[in-house]
Backbone as XML, in Angstrom:
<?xml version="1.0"?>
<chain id="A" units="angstrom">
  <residue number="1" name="UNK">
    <atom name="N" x="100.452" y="74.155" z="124.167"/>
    <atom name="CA" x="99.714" y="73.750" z="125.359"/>
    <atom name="C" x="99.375" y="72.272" z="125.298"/>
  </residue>
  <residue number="2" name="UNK">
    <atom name="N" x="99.545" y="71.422" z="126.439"/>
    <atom name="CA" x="99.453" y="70.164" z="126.457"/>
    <atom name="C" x="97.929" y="70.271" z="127.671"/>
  </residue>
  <residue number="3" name="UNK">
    <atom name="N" x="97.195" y="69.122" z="127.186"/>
    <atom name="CA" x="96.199" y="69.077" z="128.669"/>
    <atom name="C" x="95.702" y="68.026" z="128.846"/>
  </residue>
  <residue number="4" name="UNK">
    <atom name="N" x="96.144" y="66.984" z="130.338"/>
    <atom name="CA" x="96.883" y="65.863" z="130.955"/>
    <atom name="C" x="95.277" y="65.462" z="131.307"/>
  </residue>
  <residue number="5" name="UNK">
    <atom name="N" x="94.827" y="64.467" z="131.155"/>
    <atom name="CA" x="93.428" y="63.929" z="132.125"/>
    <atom name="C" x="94.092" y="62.423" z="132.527"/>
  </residue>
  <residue number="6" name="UNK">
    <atom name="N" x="94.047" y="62.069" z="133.766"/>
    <atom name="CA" x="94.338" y="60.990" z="134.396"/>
    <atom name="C" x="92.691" y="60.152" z="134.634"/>
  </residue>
  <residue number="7" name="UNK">
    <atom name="N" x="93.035" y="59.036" z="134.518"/>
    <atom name="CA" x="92.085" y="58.311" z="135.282"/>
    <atom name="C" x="92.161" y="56.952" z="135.275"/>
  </residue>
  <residue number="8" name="UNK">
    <atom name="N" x="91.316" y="55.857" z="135.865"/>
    <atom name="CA" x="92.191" y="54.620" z="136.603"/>
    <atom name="C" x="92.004" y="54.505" z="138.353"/>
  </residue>
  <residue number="9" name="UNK">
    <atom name="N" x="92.557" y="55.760" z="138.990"/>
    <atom name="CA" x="92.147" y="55.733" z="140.107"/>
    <atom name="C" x="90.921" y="54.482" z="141.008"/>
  </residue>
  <residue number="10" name="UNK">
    <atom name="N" x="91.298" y="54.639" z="141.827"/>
    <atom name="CA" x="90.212" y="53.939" z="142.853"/>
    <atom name="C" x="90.558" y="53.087" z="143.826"/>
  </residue>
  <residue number="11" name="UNK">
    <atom name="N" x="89.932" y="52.485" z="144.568"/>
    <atom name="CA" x="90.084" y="51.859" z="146.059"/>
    <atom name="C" x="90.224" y="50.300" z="145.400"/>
  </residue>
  <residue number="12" name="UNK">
    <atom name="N" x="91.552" y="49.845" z="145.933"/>
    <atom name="CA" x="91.954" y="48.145" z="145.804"/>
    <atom name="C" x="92.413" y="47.594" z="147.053"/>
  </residue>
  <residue number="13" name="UNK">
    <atom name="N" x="92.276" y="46.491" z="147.294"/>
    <atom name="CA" x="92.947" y="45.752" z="147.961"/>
    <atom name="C" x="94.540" y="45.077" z="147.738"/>
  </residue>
  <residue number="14" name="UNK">
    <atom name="N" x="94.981" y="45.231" z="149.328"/>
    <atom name="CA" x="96.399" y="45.409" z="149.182"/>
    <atom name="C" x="96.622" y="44.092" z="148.569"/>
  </residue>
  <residue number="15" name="UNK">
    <atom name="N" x="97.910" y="44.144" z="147.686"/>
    <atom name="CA" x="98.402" y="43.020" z="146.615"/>
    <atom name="C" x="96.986" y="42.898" z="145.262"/>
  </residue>
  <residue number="16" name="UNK">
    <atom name="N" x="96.359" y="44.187" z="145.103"/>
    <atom name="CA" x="95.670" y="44.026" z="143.949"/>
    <atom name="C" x="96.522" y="45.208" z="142.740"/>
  </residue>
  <residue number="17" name="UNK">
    <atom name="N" x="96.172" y="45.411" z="141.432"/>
    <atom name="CA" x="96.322" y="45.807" z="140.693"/>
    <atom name="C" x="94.958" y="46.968" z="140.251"/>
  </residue>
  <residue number="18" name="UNK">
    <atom name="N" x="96.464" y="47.896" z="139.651"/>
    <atom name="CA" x="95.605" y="48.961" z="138.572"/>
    <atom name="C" x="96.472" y="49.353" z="137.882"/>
  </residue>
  <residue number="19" name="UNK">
    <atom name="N" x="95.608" y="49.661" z="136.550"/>
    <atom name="CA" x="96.018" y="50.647" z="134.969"/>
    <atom name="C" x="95.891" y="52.125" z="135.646"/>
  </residue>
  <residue number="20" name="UNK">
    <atom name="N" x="96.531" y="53.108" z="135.329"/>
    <atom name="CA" x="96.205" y="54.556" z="135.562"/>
    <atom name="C" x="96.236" y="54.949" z="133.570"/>
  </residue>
  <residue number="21" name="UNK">
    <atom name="N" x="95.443" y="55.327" z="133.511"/>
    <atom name="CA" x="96.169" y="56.752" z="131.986"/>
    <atom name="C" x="96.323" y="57.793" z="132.133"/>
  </residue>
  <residue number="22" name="UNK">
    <atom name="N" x="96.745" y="58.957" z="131.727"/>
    <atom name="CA" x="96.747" y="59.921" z="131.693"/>
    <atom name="C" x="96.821" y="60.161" z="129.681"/>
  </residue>
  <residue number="23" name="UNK">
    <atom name="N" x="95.914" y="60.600" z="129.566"/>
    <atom name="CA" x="95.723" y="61.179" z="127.902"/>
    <atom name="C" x="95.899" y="62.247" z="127.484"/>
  </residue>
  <residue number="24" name="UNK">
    <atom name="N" x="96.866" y="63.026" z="126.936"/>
    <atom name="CA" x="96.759" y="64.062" z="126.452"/>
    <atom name="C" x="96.269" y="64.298" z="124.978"/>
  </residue>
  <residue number="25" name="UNK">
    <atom name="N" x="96.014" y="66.126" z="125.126"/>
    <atom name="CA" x="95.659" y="66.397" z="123.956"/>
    <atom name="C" x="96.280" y="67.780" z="123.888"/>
  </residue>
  <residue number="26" name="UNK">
    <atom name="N" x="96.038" y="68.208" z="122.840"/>
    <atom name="CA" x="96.839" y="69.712" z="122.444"/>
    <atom name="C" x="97.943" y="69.274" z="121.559"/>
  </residue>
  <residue number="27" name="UNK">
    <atom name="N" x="98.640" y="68.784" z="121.835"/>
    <atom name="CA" x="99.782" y="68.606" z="121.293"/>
    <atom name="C" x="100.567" y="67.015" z="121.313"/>
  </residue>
  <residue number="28" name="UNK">
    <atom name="N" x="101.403" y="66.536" z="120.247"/>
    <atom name="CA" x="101.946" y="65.421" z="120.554"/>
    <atom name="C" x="103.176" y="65.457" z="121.862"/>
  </residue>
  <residue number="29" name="UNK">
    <atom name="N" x="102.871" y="63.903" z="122.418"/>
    <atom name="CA" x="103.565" y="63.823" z="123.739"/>
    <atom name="C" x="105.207" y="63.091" z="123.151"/>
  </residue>
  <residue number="30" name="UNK">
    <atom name="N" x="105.408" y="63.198" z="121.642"/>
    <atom name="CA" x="106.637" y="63.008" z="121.189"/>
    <atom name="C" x="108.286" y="63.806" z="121.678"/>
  </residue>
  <residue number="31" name="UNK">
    <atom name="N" x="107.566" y="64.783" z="122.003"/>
    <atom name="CA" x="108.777" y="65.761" z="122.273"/>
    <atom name="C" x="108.805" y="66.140" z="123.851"/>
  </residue>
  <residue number="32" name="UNK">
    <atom name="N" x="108.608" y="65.587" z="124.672"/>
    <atom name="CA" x="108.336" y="65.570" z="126.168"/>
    <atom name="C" x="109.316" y="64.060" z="126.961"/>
  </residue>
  <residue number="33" name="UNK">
    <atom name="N" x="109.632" y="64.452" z="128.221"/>
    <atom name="CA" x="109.666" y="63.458" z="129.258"/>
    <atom name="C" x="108.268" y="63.262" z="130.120"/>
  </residue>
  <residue number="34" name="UNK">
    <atom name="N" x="108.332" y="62.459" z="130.233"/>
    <atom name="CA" x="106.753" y="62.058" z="130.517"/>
    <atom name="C" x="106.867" y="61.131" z="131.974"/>
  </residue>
  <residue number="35" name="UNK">
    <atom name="N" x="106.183" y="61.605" z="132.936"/>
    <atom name="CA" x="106.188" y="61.193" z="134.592"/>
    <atom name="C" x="104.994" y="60.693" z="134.912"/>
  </residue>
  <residue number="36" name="UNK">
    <atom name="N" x="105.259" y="59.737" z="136.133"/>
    <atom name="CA" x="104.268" y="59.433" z="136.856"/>
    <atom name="C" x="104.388" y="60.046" z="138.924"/>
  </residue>
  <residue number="37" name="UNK">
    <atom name="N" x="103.694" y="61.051" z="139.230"/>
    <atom name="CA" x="104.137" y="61.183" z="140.311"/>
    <atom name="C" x="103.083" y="60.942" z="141.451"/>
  </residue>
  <residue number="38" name="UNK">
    <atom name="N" x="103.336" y="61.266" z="142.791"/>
    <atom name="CA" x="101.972" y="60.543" z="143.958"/>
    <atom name="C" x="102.245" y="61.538" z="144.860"/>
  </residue>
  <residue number="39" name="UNK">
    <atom name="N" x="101.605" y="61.780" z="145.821"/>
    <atom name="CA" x="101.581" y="62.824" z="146.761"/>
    <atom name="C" x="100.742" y="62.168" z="147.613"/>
  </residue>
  <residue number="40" name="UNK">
    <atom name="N" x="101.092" y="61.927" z="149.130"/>
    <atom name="CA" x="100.367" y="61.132" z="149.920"/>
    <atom name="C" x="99.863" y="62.391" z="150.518"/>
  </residue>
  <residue number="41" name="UNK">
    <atom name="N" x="98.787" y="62.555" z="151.968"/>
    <atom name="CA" x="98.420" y="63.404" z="153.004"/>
    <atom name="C" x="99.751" y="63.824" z="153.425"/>
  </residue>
  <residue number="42" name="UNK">
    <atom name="N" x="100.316" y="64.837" z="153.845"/>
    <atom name="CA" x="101.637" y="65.180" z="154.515"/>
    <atom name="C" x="103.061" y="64.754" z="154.002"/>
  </residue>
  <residue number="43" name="UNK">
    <atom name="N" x="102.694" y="64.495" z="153.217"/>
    <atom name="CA" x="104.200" y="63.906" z="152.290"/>
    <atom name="C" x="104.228" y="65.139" z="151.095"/>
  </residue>
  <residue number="44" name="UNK">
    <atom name="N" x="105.844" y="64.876" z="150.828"/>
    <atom name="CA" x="106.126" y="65.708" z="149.368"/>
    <atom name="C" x="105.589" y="64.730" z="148.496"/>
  </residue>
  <residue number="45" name="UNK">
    <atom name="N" x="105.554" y="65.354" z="147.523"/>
    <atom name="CA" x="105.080" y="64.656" z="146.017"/>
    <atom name="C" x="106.462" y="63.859" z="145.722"/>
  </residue>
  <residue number="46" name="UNK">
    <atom name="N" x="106.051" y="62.905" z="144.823"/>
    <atom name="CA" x="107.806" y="61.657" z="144.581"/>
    <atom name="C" x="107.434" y="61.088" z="143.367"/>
  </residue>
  <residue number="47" name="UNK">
    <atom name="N" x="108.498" y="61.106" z="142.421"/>
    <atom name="CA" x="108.154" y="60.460" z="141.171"/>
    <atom name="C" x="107.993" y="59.076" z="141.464"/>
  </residue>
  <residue number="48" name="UNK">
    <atom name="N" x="107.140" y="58.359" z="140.447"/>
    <atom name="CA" x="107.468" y="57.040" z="140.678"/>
    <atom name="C" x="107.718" y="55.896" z="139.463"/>
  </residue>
  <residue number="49" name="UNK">
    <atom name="N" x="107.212" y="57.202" z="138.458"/>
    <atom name="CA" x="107.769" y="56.350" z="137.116"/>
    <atom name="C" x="107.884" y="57.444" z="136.119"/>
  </residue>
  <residue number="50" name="UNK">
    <atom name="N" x="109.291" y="57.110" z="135.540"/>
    <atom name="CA" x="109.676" y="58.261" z="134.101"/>
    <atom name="C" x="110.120" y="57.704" z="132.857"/>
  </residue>
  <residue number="51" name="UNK">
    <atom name="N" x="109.161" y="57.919" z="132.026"/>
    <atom name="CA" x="109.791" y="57.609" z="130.525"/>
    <atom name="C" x="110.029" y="58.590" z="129.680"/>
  </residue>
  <residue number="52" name="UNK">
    <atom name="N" x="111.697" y="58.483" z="129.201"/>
    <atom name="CA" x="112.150" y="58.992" z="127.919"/>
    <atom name="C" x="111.337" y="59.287" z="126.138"/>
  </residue>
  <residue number="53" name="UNK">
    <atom name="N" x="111.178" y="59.927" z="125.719"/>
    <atom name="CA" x="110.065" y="59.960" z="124.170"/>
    <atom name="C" x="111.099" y="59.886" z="123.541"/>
  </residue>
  <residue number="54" name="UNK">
    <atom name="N" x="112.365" y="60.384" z="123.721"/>
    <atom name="CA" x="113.606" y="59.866" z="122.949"/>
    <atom name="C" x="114.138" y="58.356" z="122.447"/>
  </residue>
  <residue number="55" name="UNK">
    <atom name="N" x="114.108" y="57.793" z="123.597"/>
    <atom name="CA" x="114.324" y="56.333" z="123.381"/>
    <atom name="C" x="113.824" y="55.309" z="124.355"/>
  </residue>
  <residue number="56" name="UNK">
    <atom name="N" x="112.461" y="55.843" z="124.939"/>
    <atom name="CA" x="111.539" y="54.806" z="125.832"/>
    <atom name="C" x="112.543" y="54.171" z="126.584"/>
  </residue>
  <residue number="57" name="UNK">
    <atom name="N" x="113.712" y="54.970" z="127.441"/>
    <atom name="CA" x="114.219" y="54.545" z="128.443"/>
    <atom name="C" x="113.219" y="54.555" z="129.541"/>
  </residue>
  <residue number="58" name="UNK">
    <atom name="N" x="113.398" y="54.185" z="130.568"/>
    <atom name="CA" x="112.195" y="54.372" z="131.951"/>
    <atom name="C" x="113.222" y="54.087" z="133.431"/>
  </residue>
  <residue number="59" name="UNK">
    <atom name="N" x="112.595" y="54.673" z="134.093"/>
    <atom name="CA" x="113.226" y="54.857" z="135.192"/>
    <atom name="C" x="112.433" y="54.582" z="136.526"/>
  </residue>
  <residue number="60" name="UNK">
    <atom name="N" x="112.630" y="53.856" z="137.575"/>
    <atom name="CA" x="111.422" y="53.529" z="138.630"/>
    <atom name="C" x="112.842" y="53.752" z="139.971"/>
  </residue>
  <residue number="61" name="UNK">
    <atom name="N" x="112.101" y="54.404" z="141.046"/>
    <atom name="CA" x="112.770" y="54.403" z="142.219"/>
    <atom name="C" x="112.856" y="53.193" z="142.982"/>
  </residue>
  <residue number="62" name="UNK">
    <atom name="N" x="113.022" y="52.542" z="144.109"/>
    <atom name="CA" x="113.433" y="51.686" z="144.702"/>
    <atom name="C" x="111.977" y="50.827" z="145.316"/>
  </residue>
  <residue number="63" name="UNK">
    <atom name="N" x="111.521" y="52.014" z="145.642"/>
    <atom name="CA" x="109.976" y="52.101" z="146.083"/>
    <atom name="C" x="109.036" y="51.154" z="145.366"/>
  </residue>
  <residue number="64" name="UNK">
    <atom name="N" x="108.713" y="51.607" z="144.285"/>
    <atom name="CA" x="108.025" y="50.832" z="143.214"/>
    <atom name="C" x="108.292" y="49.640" z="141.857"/>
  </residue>
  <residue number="65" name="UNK">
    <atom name="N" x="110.142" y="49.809" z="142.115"/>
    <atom name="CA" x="110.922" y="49.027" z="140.827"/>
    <atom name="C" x="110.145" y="47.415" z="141.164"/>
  </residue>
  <residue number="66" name="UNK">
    <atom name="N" x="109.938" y="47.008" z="139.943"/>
    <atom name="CA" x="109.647" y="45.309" z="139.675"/>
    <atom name="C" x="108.018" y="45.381" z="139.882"/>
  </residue>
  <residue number="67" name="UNK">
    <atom name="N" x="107.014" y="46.812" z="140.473"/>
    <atom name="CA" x="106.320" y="46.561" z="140.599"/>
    <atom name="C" x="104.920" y="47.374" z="139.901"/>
  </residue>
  <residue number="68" name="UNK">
    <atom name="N" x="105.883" y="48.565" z="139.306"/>
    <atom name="CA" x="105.005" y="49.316" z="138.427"/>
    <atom name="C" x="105.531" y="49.677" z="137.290"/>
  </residue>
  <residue number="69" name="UNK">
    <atom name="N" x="105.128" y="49.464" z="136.135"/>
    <atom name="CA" x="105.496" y="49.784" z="134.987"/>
    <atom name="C" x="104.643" y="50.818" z="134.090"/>
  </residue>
  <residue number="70" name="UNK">
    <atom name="N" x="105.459" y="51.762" z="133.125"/>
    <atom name="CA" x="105.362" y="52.918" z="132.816"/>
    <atom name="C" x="105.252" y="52.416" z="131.092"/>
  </residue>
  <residue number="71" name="UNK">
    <atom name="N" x="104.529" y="52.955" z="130.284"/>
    <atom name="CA" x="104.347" y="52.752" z="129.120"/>
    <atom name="C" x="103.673" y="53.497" z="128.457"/>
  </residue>
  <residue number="72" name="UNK">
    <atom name="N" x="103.582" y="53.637" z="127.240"/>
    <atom name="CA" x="103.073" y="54.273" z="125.870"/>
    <atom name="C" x="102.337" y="54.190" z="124.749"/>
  </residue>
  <residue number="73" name="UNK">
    <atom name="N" x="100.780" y="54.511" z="124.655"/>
    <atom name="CA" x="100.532" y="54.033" z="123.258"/>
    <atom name="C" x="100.239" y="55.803" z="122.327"/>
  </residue>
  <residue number="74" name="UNK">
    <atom name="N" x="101.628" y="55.482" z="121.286"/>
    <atom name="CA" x="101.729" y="56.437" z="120.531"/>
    <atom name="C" x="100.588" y="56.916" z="119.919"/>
  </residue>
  <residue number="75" name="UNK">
    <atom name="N" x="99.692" y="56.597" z="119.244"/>
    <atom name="CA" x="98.426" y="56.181" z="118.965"/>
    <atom name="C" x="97.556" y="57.176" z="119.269"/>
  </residue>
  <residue number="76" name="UNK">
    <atom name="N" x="97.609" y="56.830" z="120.667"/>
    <atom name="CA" x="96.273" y="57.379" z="121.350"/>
    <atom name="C" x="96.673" y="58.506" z="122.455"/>
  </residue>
  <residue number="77" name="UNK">
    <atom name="N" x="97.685" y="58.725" z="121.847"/>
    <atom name="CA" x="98.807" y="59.673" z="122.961"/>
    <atom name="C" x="98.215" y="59.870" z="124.424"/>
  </residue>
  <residue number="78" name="UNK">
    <atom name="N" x="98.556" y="58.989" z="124.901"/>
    <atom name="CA" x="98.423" y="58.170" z="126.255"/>
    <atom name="C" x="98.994" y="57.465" z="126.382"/>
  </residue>
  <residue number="79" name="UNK">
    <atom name="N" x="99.931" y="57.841" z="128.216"/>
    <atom name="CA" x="100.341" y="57.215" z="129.205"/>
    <atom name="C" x="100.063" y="56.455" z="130.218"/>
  </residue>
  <residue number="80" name="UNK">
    <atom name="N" x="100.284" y="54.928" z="130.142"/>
    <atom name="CA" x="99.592" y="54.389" z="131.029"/>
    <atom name="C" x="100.738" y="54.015" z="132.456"/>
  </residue>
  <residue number="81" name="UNK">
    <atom name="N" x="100.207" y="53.558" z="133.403"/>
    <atom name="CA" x="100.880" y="53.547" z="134.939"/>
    <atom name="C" x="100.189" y="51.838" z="135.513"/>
  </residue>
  <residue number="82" name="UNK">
    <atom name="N" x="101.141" y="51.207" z="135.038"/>
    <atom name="CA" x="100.303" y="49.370" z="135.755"/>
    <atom name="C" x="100.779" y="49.538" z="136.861"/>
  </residue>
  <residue number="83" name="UNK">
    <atom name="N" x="99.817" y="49.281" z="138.097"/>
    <atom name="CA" x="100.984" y="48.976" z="138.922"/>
    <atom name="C" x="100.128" y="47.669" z="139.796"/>
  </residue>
  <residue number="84" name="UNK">
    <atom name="N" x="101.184" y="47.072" z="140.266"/>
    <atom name="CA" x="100.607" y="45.213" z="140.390"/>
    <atom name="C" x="101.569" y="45.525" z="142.065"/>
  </residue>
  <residue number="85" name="UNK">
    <atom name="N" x="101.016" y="44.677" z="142.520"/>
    <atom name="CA" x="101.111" y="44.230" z="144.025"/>
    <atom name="C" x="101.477" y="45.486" z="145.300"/>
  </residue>
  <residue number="86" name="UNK">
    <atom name="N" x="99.870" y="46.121" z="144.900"/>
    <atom name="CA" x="99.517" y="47.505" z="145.632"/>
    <atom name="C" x="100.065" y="47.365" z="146.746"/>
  </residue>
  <residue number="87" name="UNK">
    <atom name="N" x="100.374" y="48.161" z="147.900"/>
    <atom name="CA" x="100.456" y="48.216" z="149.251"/>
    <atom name="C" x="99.535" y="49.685" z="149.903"/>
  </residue>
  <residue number="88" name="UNK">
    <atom name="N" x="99.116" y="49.460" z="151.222"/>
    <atom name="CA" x="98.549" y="50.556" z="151.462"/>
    <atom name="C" x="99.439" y="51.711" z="151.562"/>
  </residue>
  <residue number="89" name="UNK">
    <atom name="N" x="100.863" y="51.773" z="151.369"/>
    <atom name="CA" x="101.697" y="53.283" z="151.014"/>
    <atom name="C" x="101.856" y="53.211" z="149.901"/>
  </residue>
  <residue number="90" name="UNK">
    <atom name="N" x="101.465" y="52.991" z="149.111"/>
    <atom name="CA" x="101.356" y="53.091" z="147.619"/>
    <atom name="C" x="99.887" y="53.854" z="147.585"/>
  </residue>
  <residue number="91" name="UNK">
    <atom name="N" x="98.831" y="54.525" z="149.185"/>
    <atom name="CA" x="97.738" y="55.369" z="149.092"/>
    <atom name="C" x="98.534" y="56.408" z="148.355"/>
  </residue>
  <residue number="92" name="UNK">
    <atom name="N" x="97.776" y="57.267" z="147.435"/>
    <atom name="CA" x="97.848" y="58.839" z="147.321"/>
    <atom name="C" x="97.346" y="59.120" z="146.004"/>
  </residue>
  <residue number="93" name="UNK">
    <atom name="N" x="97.557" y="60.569" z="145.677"/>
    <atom name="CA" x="96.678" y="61.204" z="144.171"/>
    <atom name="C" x="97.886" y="60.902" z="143.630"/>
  </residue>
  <residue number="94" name="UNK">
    <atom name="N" x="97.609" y="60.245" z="142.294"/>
    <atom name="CA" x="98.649" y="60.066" z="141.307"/>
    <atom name="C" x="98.449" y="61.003" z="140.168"/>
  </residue>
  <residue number="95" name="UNK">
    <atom name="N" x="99.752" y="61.856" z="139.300"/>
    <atom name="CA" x="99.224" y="62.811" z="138.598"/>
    <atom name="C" x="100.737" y="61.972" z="137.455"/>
  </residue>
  <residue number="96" name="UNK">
    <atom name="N" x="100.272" y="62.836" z="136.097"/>
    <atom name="CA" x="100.973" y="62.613" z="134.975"/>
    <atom name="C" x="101.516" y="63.813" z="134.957"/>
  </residue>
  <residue number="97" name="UNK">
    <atom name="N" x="102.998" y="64.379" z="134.528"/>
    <atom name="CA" x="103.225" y="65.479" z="133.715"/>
    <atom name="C" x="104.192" y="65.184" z="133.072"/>
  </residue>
  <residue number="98" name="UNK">
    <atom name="N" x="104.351" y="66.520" z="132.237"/>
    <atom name="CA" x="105.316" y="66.240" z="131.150"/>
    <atom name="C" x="106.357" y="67.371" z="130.819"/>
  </residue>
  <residue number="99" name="UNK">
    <atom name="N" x="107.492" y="67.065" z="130.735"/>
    <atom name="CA" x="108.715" y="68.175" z="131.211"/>
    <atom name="C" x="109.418" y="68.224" z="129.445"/>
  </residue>
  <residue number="100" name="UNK">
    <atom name="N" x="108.825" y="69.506" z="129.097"/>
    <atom name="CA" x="109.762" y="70.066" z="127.464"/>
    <atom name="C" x="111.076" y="69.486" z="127.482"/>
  </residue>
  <residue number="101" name="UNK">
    <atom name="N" x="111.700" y="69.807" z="128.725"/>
    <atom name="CA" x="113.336" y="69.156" z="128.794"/>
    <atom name="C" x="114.440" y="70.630" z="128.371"/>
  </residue>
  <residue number="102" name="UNK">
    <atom name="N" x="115.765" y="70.266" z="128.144"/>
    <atom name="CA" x="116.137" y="68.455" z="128.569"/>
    <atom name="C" x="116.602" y="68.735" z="129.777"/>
  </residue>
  <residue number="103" name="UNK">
    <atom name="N" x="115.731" y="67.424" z="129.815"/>
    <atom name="CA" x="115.931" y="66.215" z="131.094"/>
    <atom name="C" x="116.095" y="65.159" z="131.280"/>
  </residue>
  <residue number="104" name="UNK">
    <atom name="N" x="117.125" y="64.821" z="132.469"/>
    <atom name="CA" x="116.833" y="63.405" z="132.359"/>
    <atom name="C" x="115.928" y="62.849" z="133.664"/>
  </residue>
  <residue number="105" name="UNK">
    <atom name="N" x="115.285" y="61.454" z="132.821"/>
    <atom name="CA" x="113.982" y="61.064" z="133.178"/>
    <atom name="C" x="114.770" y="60.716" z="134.776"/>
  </residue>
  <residue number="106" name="UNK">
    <atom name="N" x="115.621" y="60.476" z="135.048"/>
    <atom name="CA" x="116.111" y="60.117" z="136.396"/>
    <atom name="C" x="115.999" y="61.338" z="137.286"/>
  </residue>
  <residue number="107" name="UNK">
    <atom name="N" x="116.459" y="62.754" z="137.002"/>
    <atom name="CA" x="116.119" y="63.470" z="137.161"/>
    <atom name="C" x="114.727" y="64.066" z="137.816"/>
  </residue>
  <residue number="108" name="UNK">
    <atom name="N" x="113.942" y="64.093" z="136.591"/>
    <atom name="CA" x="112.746" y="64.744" z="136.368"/>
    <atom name="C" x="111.952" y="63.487" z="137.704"/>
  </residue>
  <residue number="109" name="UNK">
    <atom name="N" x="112.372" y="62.591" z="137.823"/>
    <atom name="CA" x="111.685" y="61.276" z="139.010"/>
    <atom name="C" x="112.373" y="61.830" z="140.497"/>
  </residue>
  <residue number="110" name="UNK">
    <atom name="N" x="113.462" y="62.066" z="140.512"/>
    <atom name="CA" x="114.293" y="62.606" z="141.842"/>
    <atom name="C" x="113.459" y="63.409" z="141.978"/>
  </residue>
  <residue number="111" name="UNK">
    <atom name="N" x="113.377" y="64.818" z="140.941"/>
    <atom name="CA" x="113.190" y="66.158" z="141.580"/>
    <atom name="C" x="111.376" y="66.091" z="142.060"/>
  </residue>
  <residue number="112" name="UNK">
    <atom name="N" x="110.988" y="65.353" z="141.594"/>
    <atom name="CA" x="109.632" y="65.017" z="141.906"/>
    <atom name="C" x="108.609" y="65.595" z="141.073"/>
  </residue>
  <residue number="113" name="UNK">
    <atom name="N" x="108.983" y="66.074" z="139.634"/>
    <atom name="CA" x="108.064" y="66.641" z="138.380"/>
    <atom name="C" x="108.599" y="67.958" z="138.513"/>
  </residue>
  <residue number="114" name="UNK">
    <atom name="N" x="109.825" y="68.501" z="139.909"/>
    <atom name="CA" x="110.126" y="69.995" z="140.091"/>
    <atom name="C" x="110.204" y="70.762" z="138.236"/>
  </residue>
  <residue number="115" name="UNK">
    <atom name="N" x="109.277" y="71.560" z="138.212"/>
    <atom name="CA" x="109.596" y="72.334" z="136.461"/>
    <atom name="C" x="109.237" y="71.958" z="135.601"/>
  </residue>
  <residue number="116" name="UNK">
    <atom name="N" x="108.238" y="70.737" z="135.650"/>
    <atom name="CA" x="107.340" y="70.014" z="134.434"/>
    <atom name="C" x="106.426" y="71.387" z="134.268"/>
  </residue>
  <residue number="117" name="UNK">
    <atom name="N" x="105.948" y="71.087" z="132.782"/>
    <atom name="CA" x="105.449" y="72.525" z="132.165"/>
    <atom name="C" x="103.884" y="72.117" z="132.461"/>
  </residue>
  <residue number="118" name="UNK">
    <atom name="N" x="103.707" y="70.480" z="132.342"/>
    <atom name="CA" x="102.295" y="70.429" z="132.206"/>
    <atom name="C" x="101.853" y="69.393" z="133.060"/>
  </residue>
  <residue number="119" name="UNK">
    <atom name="N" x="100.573" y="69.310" z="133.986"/>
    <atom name="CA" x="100.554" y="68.646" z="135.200"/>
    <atom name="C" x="98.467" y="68.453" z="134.616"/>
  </residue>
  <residue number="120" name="UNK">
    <atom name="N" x="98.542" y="67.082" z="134.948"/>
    <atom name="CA" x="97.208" y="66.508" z="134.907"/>
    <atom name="C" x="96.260" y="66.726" z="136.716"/>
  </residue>
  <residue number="121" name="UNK">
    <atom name="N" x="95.250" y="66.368" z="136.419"/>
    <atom name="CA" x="94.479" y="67.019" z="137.903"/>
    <atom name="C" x="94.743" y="65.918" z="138.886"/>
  </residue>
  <residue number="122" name="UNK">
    <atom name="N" x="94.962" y="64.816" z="138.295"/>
    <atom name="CA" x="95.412" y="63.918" z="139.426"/>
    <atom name="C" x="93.942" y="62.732" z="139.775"/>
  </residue>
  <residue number="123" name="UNK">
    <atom name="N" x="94.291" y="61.599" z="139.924"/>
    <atom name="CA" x="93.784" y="60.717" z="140.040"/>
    <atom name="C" x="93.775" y="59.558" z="141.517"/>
  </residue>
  <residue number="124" name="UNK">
    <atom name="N" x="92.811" y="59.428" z="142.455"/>
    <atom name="CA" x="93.360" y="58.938" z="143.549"/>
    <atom name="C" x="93.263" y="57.622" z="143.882"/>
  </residue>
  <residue number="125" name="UNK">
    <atom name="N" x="94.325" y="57.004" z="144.349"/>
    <atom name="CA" x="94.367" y="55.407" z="144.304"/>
    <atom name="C" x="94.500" y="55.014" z="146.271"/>
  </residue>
  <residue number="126" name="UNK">
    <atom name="N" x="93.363" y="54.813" z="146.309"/>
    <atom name="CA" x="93.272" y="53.939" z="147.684"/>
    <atom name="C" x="94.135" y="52.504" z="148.094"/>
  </residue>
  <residue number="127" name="UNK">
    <atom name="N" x="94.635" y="51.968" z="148.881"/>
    <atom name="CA" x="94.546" y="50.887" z="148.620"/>
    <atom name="C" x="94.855" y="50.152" z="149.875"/>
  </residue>
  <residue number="128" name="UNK">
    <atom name="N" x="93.798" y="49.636" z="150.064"/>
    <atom name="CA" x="93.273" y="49.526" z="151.565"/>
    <atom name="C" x="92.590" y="48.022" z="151.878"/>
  </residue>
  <residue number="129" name="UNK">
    <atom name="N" x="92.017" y="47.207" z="153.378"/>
    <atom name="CA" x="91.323" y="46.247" z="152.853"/>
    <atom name="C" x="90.090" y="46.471" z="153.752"/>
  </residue>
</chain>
């Protein structure tokens, strides 16, 4: 059992920045693909950042590439989510999960976390002026 707490969340102004984490515990996040996904009001859920535990490949859709980055501190087994030059559709609950596999992280970002085993409660990022 893995169990995901996000937080970071909150209301920015558009072209501002935020850290998200998501921390787990239970278990090491060594043997997992590890996601960042968002779910606006009336929208499907959409990955927006995936990293490999195999070889810290990462993967960003078109949407967010150059502008959010996905990272790792082994450490403190926590996932963090930067993401720099907000827009107000970049609103929604951002959640972490993490998919046993295998998968690939391109994948596991398409399908939108479809079959991740373990899903954090989600964290919500405004970003508004």
């Amino acid at each position: 059992q893995v169990q995901l707490v996000e937080s970071g969340g909150g209301l920015v102004q558009p072209g501002g920045s935020l850290r998200l984490s998501c921390a787990a515990s239970g278990d090491t996040l060594d043997y997992y693909a590890i996601g960042w996904f968002r779910q606006a009001p009336g929208k499907e859920r959409e990955g927006v950042s995936c990293i490999s535990t195999s070889d810290g490949s990462t993967y960003y859709p078109d949407s967010v590439k150059g502008r959010f980055t996905i990272s790792r501190d082994n450490a403190k087994n926590t996932v963090y989510l930067q993401m720099n030059s907000l827009k107000p559709e970049d609103t929604a609950v951002y959640y972490c999960a993490v998919d046993a596999g295998p998968i690939a992280i391109e994948a596991m970002c398409a399908l939108g976390g479809y079959g991740a085993n373990y899903w954090g409660k989600g964290t919500l990022v405004t970003v508004s002026s």
